[in-house]
N, C-alpha and C positions, 0 to 999 in steps of 0.2 A: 357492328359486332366485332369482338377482337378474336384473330385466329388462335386456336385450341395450340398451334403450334408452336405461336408465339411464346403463348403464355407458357407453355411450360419451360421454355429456353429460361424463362427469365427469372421465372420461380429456381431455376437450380442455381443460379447465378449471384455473389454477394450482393447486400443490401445496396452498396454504393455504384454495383453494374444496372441494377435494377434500376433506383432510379434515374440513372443516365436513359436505360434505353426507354421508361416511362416517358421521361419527358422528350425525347425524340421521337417518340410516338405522336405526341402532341402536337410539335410543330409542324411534323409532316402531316397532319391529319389537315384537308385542306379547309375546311370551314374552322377549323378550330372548335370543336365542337366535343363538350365533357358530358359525359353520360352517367349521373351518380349510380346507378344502379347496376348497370353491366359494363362499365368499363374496369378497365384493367387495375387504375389510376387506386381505386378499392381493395384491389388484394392487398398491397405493400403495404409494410409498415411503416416507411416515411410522409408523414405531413409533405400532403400540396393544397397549398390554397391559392383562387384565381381572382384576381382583381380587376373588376371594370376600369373605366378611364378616370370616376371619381374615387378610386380606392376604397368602393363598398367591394366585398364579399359577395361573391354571383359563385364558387362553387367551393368545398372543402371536403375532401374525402375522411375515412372512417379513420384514418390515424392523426387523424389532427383533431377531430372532436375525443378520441382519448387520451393523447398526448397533453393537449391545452386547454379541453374543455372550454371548446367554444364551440358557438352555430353559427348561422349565415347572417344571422343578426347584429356580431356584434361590430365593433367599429374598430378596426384593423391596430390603429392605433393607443386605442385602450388596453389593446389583451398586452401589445408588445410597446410598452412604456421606457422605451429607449431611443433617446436623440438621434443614434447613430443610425436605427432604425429606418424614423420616417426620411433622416438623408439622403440615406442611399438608394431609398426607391424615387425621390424627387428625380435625385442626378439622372439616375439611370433612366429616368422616362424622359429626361431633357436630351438624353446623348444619342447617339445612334445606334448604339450597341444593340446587338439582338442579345447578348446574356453576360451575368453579371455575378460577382460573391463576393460573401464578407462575412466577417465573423460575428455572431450574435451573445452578450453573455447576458444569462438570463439569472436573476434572481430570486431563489426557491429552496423550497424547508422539505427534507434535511439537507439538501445540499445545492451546488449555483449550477447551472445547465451551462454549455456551451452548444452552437450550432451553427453549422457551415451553410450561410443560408445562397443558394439559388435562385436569381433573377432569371428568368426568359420571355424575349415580346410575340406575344401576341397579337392577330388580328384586332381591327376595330378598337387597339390600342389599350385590350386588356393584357395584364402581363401574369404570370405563374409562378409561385413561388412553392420553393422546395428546402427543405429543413434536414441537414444531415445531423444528428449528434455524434458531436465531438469529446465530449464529457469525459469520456477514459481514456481519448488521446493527448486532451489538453491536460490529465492529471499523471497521467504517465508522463508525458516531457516535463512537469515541474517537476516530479519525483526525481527525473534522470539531473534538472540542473540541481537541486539539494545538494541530489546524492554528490555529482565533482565537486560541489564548493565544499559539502562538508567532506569528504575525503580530503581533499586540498588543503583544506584548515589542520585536519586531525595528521597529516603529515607532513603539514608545515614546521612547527612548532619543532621538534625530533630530530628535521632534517635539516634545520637550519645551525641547531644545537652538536650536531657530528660534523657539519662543514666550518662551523668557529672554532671548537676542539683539533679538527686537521690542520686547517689553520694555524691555532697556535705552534704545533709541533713542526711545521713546517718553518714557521719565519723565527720561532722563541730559539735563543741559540741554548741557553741556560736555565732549564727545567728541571727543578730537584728530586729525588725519586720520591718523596711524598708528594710531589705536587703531580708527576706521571702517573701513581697509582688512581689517586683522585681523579684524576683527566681517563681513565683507561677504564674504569667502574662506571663515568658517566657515558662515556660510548658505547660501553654493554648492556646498563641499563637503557637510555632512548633506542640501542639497537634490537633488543627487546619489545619493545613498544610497540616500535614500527611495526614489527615481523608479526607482534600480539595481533593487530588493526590487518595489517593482509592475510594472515589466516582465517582472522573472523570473516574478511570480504569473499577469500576463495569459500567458505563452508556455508554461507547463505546463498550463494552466488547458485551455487551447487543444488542446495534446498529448493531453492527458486526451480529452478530447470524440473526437480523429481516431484512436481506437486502434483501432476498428474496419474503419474505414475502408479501403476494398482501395488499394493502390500499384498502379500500372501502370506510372510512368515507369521507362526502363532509365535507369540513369547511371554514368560513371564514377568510382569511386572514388580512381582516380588524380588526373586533375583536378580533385576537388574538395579532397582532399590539397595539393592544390599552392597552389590560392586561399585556402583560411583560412591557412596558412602566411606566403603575403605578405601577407595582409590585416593579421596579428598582428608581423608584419616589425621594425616600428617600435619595440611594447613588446618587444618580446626583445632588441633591439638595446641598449633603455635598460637592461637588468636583465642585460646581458654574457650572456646566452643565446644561442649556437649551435646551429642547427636543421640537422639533418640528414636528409634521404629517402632510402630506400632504397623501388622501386616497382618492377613488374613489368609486363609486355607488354598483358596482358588482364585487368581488374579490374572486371567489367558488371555489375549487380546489378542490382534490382529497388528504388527508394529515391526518395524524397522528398528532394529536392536542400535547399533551405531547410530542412531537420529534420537531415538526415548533416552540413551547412558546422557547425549549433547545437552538434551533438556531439562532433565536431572541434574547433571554436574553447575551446569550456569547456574541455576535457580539456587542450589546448595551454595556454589563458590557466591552467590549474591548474601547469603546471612552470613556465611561466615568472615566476610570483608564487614557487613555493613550494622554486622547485629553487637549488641554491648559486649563485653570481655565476659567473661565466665560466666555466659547464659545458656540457655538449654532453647538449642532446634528442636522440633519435634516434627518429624515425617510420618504423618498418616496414611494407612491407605482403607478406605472403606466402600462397600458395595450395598448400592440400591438397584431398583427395578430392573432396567437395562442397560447401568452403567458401572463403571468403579470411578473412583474419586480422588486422588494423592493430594493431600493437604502440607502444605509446609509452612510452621509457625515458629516465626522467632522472634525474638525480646530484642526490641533496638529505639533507636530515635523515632523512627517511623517516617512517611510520607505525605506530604498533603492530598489530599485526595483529588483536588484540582489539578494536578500534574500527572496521576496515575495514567490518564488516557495516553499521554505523551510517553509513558518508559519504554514502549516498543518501537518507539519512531529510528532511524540509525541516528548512531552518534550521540542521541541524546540522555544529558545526565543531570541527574537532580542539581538545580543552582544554592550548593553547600561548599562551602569553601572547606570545610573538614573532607566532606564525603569526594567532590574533586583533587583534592591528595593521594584520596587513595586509585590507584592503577586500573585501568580498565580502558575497553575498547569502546563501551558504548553501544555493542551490536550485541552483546549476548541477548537481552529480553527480544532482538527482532527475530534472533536465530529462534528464540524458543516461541515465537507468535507463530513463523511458518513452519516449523513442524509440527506445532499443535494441528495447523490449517491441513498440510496431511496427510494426519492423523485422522480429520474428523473431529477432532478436540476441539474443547473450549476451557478458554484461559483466562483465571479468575484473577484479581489482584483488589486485593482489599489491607489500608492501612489504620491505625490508630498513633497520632504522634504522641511521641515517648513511652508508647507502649509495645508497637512491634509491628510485623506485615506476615499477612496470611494469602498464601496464592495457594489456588486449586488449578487441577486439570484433569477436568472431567470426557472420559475414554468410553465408548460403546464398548458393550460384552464381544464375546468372541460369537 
């Protein structure tokens, strides 16, 4: 029987201390001997299954028959249909090592598994095997290498364009003042750019950090409708944009006023960059059961719908060679994914090509 003392050490203790001291449990226990019913091996929810000396299945606890949906039955190498797999437990039963790891990737709908999987030898030359998921560690480091390359890229391009421009002015002895003004408008503009792409970085960067974070303040979603609207007045006016609100009586939520003006204005500044010359936005806002709903439809080229999953990714932009002309950093749709997240929101994005794009973001009542 396993001490009442133990166990609760270990229950308070992260997944990954757990099964550390589980499986030192095991070694030290001197018969080597697993008890499906009252051992400990049972509580946790990492996968240990234990292999005789012909690699059949002699024990698997309760997280591995719901993790993998398997019994004692099956054949070790059927469930885990990977070369790397049956390798590494040959080597390892060839080498002297008492324990062992390696990385598992596993292939599965909706998405692929990864697992830190644990070797340990066992008496009578069974050995233990222990399965950490890695899944959102291995999708966070790709996330983290994207993210430098695509930053790297996005201020590649900019800063390589202000170090030829210095350049010139450095080694050109005879620069005419129209060719200076020319040269001095393009440092302004890429210097723009840049500074457009680091503010977007520092204001996600930001969001990222407050997603736990509790809201208290009530706000109107009406009013705040109505200030990014005039604040954006100007460029819609230049780009033949017609802005229209339709609002309602009582629109209260629970919101972060400086985060709702951010997700508003990007969504607004997105039709009025990308929607036809002298067409008509139209800003809804409409209330069902336990939600409100801000609707914005505008008249444009439109999106294929195959790419819509991708416009919140960073950096990424629709592959149009018109629509890549026009300025932008590429973060705004991530900025407005994580503040919808919290919010509580959900972000709708619906296209028709050469007819227009309608995004909802749908808010709980107050």
């Amino acid at each position: 029987m396993i001490n009442l003392k133990i166990l609760r050490n270990i229950i308070k203790n992260n997944p990954l201390k757990k099964e550390k001291a589980i499986s030192e449990q095991i070694l030290n226990n001197k018969n080597n001997i697993i008890y499906p019913d009252s051992d400990l091996i049972n509580v946790i929810d990492t996968p240990h299954i234990v292999l005789n000396d012909k690699n059949n299945i002699s024990f698997i606890n309760n997280a591995t028959k719901k993790i993998f949906n398997i019994n004692i039955k099956n054949n070790i190498f059927h469930v885990f249909r990977r070369p790397e797999f049956r390798e590494n437990i040959k080597k390892f039963r060839k080498s002297r090592a008492v324990k062992h790891q390696f990385t598992l990737e596993l292939f599965s709908v909706p998405q692929t598994s990864f697992f830190n999987i644990k070797i340990y030898k066992l008496q009578n030359n069974n050995i233990l095997l222990s399965f950490i998921d890695i899944t959102r560690l291995h999708k966070l480091e790709n996330l983290r290498s994207d993210f430098i390359g695509n930053v790297s890229h996005e201020l590649k391009t900019p800063l390589s364009t202000l170090m030829n421009i210095i350049e010139l002015f450095i080694h050109q002895k005879k620069i005419t003042a129209k060719e200076k003004n020319k040269l001095l408008k393009i440092l302004e503009q890429e210097s723009l750019k840049m500074k457009s792409i680091i503010d977007d970085l520092l204001h996600l960067t930001k969001i990222e950090t407050q997603l736990t974070k509790k809201i208290s303040q009530k706000v109107d979603l009406n009013e705040i409708i109505h200030e990014c609207v005039e604040s954006l007045k100007t460029n819609a006016k230049k780009n033949g944009i017609h802005i229209k609100i339709k609002t309602i009586k009582t629109a209260k939520i629970l919101g972060d006023n400086n985060q709702l003006q951010q997700i508003f204005k990007n969504i607004i500044d997105n039709s009025i960059k990308y929607a036809y010359k002298n067409s008509l936005l139209l800003i809804e806002l409409k209330s069902f059961k336990n939600k409100l709903v801000v609707i914005f439809t505008d008249h444009g080229k439109g999106i294929p719908n195959s790419l819509i999953p991708r416009l919140t990714e960073r950096f990424y932009r629709v592959p149009d060679v018109k629509i890549k002309k026009i300025e932008g950093s590429g973060l705004g749709l991530a900025i407005v994914k994580y503040i919808a997240i919290r919010h509580g929101a959900e972000f709708n994005m619906s296209s028709i090509l050469n007819k227009g794009t309608t995004t909802k973001i749908f808010f709980k009542k107050k």
